[in-house]
ZADO-1210 file (C-alpha; in nm, 4 decimals, padded with zeros to 6 digits):
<atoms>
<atom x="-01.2642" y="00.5099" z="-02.9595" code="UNK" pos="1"/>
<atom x="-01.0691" y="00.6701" z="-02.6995" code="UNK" pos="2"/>
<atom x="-01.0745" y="01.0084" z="-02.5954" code="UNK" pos="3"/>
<atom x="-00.7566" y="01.2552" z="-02.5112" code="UNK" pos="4"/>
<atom x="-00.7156" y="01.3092" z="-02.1707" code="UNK" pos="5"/>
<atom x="-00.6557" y="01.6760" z="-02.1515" code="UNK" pos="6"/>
<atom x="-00.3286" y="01.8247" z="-02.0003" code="UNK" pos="7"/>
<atom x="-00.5385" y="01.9643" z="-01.6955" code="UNK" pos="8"/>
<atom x="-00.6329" y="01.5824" z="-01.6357" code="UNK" pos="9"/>
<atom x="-00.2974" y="01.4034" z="-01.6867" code="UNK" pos="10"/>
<atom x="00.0033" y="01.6626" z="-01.5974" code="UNK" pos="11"/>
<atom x="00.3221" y="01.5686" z="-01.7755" code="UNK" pos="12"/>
<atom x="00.6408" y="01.7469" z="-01.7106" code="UNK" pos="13"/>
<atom x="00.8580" y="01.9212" z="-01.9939" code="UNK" pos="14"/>
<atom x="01.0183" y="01.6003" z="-02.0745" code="UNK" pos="15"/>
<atom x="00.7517" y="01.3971" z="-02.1108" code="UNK" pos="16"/>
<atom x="00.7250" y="01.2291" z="-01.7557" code="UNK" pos="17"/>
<atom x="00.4611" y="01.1535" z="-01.5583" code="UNK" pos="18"/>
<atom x="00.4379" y="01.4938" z="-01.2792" code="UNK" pos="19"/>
<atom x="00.5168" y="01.3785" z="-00.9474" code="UNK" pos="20"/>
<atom x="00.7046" y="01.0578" z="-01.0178" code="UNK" pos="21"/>
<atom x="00.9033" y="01.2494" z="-01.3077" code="UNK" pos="22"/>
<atom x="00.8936" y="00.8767" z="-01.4666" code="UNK" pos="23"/>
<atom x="00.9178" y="00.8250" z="-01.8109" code="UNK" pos="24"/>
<atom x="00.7288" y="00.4616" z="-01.9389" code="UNK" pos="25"/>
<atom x="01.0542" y="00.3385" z="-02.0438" code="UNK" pos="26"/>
<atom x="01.1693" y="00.3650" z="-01.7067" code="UNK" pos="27"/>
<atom x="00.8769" y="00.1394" z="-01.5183" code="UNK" pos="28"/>
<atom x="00.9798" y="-00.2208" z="-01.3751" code="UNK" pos="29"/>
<atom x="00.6921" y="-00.4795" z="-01.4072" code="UNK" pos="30"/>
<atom x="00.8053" y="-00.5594" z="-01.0754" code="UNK" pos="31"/>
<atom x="00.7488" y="-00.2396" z="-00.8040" code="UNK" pos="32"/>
<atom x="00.8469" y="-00.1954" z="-00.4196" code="UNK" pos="33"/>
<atom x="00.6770" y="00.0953" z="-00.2355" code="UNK" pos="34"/>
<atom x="00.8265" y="00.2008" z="00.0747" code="UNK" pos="35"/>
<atom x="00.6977" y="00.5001" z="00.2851" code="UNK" pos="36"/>
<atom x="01.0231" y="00.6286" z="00.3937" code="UNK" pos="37"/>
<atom x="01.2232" y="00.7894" z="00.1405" code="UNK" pos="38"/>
<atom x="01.5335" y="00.6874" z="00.3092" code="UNK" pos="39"/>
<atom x="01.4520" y="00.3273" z="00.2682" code="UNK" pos="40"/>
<atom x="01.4989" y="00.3407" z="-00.1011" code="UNK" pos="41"/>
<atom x="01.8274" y="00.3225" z="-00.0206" code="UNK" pos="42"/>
<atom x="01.8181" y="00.0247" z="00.1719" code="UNK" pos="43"/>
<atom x="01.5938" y="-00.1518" z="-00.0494" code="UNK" pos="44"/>
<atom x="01.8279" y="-00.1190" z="-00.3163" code="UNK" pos="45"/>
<atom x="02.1502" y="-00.1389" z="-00.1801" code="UNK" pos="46"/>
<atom x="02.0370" y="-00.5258" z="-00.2731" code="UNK" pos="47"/>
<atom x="01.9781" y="-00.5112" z="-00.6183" code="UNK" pos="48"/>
<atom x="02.2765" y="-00.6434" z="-00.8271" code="UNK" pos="49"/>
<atom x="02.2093" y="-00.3361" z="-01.0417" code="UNK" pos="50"/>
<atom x="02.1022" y="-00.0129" z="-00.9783" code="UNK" pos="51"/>
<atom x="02.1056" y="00.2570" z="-01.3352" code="UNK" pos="52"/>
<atom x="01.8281" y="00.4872" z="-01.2719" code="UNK" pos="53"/>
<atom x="01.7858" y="00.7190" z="-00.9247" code="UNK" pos="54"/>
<atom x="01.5225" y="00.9984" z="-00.9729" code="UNK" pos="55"/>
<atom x="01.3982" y="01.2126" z="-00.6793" code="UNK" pos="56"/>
<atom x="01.0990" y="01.4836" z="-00.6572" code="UNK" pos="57"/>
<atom x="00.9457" y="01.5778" z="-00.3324" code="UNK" pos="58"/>
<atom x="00.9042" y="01.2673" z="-00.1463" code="UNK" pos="59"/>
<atom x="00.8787" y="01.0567" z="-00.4269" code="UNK" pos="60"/>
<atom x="01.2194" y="00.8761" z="-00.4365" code="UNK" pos="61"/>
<atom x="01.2484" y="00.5812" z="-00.7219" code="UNK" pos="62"/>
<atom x="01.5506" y="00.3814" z="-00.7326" code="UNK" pos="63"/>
<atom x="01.5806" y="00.0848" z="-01.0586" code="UNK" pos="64"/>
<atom x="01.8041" y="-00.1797" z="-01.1207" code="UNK" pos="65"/>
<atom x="01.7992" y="-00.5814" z="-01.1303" code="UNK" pos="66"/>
<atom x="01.7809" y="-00.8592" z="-00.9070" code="UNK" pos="67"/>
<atom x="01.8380" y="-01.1736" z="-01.0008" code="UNK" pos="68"/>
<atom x="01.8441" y="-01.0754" z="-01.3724" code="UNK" pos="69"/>
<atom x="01.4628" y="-00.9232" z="-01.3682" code="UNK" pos="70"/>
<atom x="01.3702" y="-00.5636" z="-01.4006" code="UNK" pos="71"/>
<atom x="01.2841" y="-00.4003" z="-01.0284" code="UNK" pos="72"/>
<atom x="01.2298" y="-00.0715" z="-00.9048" code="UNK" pos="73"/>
<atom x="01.1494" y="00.0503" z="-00.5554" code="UNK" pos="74"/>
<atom x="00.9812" y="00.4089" z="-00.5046" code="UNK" pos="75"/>
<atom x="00.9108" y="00.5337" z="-00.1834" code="UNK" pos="76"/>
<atom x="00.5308" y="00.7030" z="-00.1299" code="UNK" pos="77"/>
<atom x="00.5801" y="00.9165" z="00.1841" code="UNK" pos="78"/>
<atom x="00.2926" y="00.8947" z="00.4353" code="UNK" pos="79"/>
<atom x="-00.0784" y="00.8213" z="00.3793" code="UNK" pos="80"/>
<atom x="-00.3185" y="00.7166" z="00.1080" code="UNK" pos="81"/>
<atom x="-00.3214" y="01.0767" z="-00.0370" code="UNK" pos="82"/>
<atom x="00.0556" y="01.0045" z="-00.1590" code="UNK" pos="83"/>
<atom x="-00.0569" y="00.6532" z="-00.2478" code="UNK" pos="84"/>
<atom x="-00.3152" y="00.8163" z="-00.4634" code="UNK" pos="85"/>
<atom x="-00.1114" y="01.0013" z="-00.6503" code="UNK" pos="86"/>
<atom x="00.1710" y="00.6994" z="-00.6897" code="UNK" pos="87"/>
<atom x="-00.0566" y="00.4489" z="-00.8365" code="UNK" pos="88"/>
<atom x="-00.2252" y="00.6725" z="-01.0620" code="UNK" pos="89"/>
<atom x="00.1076" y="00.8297" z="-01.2446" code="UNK" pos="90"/>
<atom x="00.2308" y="00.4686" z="-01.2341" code="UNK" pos="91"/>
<atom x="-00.0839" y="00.3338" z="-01.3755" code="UNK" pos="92"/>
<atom x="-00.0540" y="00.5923" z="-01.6434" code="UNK" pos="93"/>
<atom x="00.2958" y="00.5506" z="-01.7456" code="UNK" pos="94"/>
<atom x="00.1944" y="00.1748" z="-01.8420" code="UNK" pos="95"/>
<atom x="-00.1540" y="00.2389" z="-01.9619" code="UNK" pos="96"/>
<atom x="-00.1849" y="00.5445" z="-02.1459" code="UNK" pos="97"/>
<atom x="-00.0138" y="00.6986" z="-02.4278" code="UNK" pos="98"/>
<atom x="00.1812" y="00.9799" z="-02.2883" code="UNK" pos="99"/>
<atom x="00.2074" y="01.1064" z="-02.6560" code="UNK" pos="100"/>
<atom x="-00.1334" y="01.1098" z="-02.7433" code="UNK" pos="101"/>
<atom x="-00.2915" y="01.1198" z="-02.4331" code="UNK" pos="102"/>
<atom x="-00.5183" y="00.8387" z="-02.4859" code="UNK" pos="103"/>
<atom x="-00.5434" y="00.5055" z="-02.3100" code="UNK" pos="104"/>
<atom x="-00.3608" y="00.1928" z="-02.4849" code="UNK" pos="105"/>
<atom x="-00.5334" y="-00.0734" z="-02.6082" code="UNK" pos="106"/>
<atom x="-00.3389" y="-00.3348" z="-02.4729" code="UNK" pos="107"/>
<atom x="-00.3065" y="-00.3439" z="-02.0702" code="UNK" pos="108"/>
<atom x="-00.0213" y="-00.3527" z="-01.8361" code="UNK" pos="109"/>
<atom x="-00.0319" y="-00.5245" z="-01.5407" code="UNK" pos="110"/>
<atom x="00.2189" y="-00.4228" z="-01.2465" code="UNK" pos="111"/>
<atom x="00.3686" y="-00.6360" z="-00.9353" code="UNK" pos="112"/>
<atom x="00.3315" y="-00.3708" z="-00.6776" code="UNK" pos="113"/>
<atom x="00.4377" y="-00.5150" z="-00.3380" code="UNK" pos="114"/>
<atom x="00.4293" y="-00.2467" z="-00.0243" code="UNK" pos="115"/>
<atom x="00.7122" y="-00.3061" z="00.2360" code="UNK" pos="116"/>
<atom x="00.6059" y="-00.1241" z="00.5552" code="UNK" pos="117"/>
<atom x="00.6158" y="-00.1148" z="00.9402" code="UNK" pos="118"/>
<atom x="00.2957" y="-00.1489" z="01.1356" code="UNK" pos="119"/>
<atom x="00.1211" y="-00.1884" z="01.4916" code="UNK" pos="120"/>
<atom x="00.0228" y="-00.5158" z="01.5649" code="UNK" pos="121"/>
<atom x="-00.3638" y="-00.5396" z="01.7206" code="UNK" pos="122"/>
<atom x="-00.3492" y="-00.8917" z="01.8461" code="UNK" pos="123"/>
<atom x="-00.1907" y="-01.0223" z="02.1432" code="UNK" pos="124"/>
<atom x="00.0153" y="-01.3513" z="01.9572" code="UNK" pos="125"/>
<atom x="00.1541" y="-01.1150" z="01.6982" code="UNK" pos="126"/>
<atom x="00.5148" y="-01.0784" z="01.8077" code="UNK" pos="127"/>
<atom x="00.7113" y="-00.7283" z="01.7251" code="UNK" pos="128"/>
<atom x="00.9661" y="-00.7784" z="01.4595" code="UNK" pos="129"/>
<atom x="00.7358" y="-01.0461" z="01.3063" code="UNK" pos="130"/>
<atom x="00.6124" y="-01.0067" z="00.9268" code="UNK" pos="131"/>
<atom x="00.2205" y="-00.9641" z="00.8100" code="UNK" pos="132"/>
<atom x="00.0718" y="-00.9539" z="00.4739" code="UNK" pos="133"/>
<atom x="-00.2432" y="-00.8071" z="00.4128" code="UNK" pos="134"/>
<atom x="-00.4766" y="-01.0296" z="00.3012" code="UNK" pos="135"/>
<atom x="-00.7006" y="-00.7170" z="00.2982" code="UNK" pos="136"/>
<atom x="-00.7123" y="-00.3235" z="00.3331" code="UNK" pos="137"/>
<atom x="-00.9828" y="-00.1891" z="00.5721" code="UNK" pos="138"/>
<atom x="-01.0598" y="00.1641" z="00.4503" code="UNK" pos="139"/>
<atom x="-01.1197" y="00.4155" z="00.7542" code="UNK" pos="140"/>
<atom x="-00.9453" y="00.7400" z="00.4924" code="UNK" pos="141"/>
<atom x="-01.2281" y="00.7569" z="00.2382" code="UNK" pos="142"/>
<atom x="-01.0205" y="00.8040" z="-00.0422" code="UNK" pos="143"/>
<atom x="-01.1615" y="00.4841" z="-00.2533" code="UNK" pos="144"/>
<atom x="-01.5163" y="00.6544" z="-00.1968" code="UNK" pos="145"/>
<atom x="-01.4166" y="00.9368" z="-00.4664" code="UNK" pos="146"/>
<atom x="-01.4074" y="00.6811" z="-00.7473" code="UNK" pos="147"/>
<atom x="-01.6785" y="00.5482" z="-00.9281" code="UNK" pos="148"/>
<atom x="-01.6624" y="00.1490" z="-00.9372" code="UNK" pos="149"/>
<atom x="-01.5894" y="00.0657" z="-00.6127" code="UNK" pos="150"/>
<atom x="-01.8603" y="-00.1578" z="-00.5254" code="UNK" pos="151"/>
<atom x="-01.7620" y="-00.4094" z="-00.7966" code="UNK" pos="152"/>
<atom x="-01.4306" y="-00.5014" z="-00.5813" code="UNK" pos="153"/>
<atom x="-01.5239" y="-00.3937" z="-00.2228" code="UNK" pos="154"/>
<atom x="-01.5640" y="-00.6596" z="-00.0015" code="UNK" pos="155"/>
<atom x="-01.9397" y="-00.5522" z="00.0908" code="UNK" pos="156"/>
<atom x="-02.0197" y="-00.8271" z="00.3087" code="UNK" pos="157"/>
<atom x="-01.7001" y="-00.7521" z="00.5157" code="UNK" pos="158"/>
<atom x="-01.7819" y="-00.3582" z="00.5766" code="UNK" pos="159"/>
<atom x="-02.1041" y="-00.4372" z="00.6177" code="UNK" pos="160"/>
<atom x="-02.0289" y="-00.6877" z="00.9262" code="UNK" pos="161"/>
<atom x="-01.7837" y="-00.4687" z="01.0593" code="UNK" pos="162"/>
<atom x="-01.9864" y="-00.1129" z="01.0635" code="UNK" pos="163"/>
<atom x="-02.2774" y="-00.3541" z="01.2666" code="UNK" pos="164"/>
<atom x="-01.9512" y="-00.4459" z="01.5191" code="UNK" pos="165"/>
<atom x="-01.8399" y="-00.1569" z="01.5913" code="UNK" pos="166"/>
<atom x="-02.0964" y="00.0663" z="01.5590" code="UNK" pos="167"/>
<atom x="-01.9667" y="00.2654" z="01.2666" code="UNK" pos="168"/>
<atom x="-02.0182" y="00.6451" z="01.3396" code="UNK" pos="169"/>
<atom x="-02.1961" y="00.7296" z="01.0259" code="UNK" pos="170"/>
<atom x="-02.0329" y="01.0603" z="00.9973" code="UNK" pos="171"/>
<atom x="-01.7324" y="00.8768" z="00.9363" code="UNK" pos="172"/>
<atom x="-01.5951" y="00.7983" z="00.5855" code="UNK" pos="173"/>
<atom x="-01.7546" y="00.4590" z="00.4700" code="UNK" pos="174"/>
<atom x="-01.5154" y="00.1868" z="00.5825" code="UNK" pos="175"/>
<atom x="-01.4094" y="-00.0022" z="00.2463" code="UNK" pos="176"/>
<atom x="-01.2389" y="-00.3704" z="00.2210" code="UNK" pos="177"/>
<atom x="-01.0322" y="-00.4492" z="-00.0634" code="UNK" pos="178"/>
<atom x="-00.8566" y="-00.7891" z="-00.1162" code="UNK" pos="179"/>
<atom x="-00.5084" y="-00.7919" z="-00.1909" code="UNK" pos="180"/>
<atom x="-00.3825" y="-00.9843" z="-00.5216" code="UNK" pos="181"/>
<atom x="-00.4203" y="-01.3970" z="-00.4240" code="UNK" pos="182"/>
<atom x="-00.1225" y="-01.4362" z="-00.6757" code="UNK" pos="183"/>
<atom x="00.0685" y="-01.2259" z="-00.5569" code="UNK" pos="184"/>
<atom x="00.0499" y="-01.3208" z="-00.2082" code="UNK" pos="185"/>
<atom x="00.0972" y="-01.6538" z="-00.2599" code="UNK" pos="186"/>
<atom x="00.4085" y="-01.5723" z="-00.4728" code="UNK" pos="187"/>
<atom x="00.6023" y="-01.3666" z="-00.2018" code="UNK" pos="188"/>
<atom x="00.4216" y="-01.4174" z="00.1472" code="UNK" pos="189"/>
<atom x="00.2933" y="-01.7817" z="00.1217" code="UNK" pos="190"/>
<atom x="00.4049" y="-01.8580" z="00.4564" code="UNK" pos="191"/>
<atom x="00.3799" y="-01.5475" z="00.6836" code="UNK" pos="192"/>
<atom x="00.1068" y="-01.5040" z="00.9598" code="UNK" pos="193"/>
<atom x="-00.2524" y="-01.3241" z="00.7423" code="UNK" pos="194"/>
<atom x="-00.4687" y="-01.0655" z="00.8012" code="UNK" pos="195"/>
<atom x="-00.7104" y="-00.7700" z="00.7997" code="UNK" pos="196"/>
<atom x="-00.4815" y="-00.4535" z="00.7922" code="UNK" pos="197"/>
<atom x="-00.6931" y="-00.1417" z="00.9413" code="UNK" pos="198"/>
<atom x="-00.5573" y="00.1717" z="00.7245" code="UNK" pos="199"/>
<atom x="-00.6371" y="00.5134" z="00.8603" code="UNK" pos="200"/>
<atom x="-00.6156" y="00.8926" z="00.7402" code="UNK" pos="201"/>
<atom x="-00.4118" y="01.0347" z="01.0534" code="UNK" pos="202"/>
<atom x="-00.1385" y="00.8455" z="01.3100" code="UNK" pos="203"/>
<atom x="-00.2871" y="00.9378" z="01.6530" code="UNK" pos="204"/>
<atom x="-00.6419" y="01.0492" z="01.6739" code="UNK" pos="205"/>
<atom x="-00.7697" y="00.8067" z="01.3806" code="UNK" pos="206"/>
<atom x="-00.5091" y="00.5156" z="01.5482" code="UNK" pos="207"/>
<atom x="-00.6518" y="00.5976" z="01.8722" code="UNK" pos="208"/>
<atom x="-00.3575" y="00.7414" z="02.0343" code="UNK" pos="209"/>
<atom x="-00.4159" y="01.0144" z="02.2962" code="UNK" pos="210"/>
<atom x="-00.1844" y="01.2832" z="02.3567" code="UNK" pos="211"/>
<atom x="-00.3429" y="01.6348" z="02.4540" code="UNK" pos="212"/>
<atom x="-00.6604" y="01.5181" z="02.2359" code="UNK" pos="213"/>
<atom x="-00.8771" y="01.2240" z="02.2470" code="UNK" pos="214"/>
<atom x="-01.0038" y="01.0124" z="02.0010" code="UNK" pos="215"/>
<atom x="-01.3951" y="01.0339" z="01.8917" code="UNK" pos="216"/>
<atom x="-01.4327" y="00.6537" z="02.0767" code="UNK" pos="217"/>
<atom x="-01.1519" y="00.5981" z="02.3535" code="UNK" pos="218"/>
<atom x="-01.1968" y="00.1895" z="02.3130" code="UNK" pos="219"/>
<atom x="-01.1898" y="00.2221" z="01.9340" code="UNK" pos="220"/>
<atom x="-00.8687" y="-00.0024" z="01.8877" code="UNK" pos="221"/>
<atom x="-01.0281" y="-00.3124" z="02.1067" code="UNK" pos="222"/>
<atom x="-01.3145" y="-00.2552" z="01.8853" code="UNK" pos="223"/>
<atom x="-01.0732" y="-00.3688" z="01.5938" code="UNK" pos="224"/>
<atom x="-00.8945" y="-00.6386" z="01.7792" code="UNK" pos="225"/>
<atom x="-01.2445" y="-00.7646" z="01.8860" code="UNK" pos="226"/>
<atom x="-01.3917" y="-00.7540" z="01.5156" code="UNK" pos="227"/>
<atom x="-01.4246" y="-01.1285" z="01.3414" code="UNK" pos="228"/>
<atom x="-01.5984" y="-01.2437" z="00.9922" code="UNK" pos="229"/>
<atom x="-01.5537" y="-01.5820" z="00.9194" code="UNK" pos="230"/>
<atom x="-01.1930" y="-01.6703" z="00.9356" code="UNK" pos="231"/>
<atom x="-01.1185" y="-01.2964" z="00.9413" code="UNK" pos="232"/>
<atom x="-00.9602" y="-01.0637" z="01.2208" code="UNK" pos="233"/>
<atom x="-00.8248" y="-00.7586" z="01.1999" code="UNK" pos="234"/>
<atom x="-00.4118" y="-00.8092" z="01.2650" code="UNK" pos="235"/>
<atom x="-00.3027" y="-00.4515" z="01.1998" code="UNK" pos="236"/>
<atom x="-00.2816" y="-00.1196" z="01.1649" code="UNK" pos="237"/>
<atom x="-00.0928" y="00.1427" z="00.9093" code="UNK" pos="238"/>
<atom x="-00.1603" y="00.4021" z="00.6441" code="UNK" pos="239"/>
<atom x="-00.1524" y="00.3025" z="00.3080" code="UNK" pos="240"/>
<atom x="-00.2886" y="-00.0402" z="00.2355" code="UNK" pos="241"/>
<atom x="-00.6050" y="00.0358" z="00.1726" code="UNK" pos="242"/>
<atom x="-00.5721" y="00.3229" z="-00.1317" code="UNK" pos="243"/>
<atom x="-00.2645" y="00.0537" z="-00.2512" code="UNK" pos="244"/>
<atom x="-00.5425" y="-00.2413" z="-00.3040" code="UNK" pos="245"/>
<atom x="-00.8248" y="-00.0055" z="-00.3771" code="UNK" pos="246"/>
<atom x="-00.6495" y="00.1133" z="-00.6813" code="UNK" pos="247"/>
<atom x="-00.4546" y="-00.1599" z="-00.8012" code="UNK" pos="248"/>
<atom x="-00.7923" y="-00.3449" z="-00.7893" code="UNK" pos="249"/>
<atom x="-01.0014" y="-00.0871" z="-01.0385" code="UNK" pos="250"/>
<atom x="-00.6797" y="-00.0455" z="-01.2347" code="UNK" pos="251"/>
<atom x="-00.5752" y="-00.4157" z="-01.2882" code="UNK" pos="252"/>
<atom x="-00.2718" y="-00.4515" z="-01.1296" code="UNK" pos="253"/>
<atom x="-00.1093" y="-00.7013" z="-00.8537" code="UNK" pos="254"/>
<atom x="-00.1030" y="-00.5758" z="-00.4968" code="UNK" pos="255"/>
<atom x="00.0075" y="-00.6694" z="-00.1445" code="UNK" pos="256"/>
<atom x="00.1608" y="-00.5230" z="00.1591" code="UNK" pos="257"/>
<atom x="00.3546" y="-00.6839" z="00.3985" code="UNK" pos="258"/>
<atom x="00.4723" y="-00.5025" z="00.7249" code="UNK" pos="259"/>
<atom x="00.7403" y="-00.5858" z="00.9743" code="UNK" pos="260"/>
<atom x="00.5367" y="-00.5199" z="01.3339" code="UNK" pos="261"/>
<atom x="00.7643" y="-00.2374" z="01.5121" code="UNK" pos="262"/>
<atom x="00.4931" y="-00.2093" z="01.8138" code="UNK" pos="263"/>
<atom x="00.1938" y="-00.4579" z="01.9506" code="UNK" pos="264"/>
<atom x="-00.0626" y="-00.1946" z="02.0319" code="UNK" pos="265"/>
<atom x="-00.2416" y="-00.4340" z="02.2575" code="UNK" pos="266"/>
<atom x="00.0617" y="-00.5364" z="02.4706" code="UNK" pos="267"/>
<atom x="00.2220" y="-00.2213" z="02.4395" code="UNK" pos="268"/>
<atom x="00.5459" y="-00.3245" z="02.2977" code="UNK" pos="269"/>
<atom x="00.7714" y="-00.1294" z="02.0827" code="UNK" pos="270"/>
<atom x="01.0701" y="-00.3318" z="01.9023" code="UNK" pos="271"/>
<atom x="01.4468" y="-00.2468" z="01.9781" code="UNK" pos="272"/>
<atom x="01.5625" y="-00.3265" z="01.6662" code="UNK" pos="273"/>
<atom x="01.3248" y="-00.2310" z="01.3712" code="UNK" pos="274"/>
<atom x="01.5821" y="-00.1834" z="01.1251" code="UNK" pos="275"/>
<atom x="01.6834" y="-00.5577" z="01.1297" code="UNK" pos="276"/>
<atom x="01.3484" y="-00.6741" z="01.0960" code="UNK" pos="277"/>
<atom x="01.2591" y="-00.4828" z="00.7875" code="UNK" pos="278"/>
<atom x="01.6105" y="-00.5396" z="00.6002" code="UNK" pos="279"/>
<atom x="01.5080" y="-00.9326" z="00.6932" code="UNK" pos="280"/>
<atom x="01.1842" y="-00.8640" z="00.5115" code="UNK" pos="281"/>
<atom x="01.3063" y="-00.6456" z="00.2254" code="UNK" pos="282"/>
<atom x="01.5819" y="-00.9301" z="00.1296" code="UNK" pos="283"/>
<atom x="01.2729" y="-01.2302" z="00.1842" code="UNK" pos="284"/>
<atom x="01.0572" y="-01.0327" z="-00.0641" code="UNK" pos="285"/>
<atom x="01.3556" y="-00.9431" z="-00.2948" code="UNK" pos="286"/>
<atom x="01.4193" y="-01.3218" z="-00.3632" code="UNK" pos="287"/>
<atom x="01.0541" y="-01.4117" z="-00.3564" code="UNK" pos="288"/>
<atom x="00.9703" y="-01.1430" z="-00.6446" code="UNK" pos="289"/>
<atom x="01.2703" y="-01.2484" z="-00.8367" code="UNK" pos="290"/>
<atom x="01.2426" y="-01.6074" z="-00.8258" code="UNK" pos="291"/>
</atoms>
C-alpha cells in the first residue's frame, strides 16, 4: 500500500495546487510545451485556437488552450536543469499523485512533454536558424546523479565512451546520457537533422566561453565536436535537455527537445533573425503534436 507523502515532501499551496506551478490536476494538458523564456509563452500560444487558463508564479509562466481540437498547454521553465527539476516533478505530481490524500495513484499518467529551445550548434554543417532534436541529453549538471535509479535508463555505454574521449575530469559531475522518447520523436521531428545535445550547469565557463575567466580545459568544446559512438556525435549545446529526459525517463513520461540553432559555436556564427526561426519551429511542432 502506498504511503502519504508528507506536506514537507510535496508542498501544495492553499488552494490545493501544486507550489511553484500553482497548477491544479484539472488544469494539466496531456500534451505539454516547455519554453525557457517566459516571454515565449506568449508566442507559443498566440497559436492555439483557444487559450482559457494563464497562471504566472516566479518564472513559471503556463498558458492552456486547444489546437486543433486537443488539450495543450505551454509553460515556460526559466534557465537550467534546477528549474527543470522542479517543473517535471510538480507536473509529474499533479498527474500521478493524489493531491488529496497525498498518496501516489494507482493508475499512471503519461505526459507529451516536448521542449522548444534555442541552442549553439557544435558542428560545422549545422546551419543557424536550422532545427535539432535531441535524440539524447548529455548530462555535464549532475542533477540526475541525486536520484536513485538512474542506471536503469542511462545510456552507460555512451558516458562511458565519452569520459575515455575526453578525458573526463573526475572531479566533475558524472556525465549522464538519457534517450529522448523514440515515439515522440518520430511523431513531431521525424525529419529534422539528430543528435547528441551537450546540457551544462552554467552558460560561459561550463560552455567554454571566456570572458575575464577561463574555462577548466580551454579546447573543451572541440573535445565535444570531436566525440563519436557509433552513429553518434554530439550536435549541440543548451541547458535543460538533460534533467527534461532524465526525469521524464524514471517518471514515465514522453520527452524531446528540439532547438532552433541561434549561433554555430564552431564557425562562430550568430543568426540575425532568431525570432523567425523559432516561431517556424513552434508552429511545425504545434501541428505535429496536434495531428
Amino acid at each position: 500500500m502506498n504511503s502519504i507523502i508528507p506536506e514537507t515532501e510535496l508542498i501544495l499551496n492553499p488552494n490545493g495546487s501544486v507550489y511553484h506551478l500553482q497548477l491544479l490536476p484539472e488544469n494539466i494538458a496531456p500534451n505539454v510545451i516547455i519554453v525557457g523564456d517566459p516571454g515565449r509563452v506568449e508566442v507559443v500560444s498566440s497559436f492555439f485556437d483557444t487559450v482559457d487558463l494563464k497562471i504566472q508564479n516566479r518564472e513559471f509562466v503556463t498558458h492552456a488552450g486547444t489546437v486543433n481540437g486537443k488539450r495543450i498547454m505551454v509553460i515556460s521553465s526559466g534557465i537550467g536543469t534546477d528549474n527543470i527539476d522542479i517543473l517535471i516533478n510538480e507536473l509529474d505530481a499533479a498527474v500521478n499523485i493524489d493531491l488529496k490524500t497525498r498518496i501516489i495513484k494507482d493508475t499512471h499518467t503519461s505526459l507529451n512533454i516536448v521542449r522548444i529551445g534555442t541552442s549553439g550548434a557544435l558542428q560545422h554543417d549545422i546551419p543557424v536558424d536550422s532545427f535539432v532534436v535531441s535524440s539524447h541529453g548529455l548530462g555535464f549538471d549532475g542533477l540526475l546523479n541525486y536520484y536513485a535509479d538512474l542506471g536503469r535508463i542511462n545510456e552507460n555505454e555512451l558516458s562511458a565512451a565519452f569520459i575515455e574521449q575526453t578525458k573526463w575530469d573526475k572531479n566533475l559531475p558524472y556525465p549522464y546520457c538519457i534517450k529522448g522518447s523514440e515515439t515522440l520523436i518520430n511523431k513531431v521531428a521525424f525529419d529534422l537533422k539528430k543528435g547528441v545535445t551537450a546540457t551544462a550547469p552554467g552558460f560561459y565557463g561550463p560552455q567554454g566561453r571566456k570572458l575575464r575567466l577561463s574555462p577548466w580545459v580551454e579546447d573543451f568544446n572541440q573535445d565535444l565536436t570531436n566525440f563519436s559512438f557509433g552513429e553518434y556525435r554530439i550536435t549541440n549545446f543548451e541547458m535543460e535537455t538533460s534533467a527534461l529526459y532524465g526525469l521524464g525517463g524514471l517518471l514515465g513520461h514522453q520527452t524531446c527537445t528540439i532547438c532552433a540553432i541561434i549561433a554555430n559555436r564552431v564557425i562562430k556564427q550568430y543568426s540575425q533573425n532568431h525570432h523567425l526561426a523559432i516561431e517556424k519551429l513552434i508552429q511545425l511542432v504545434l501541428k505535429r503534436l496536434t495531428t
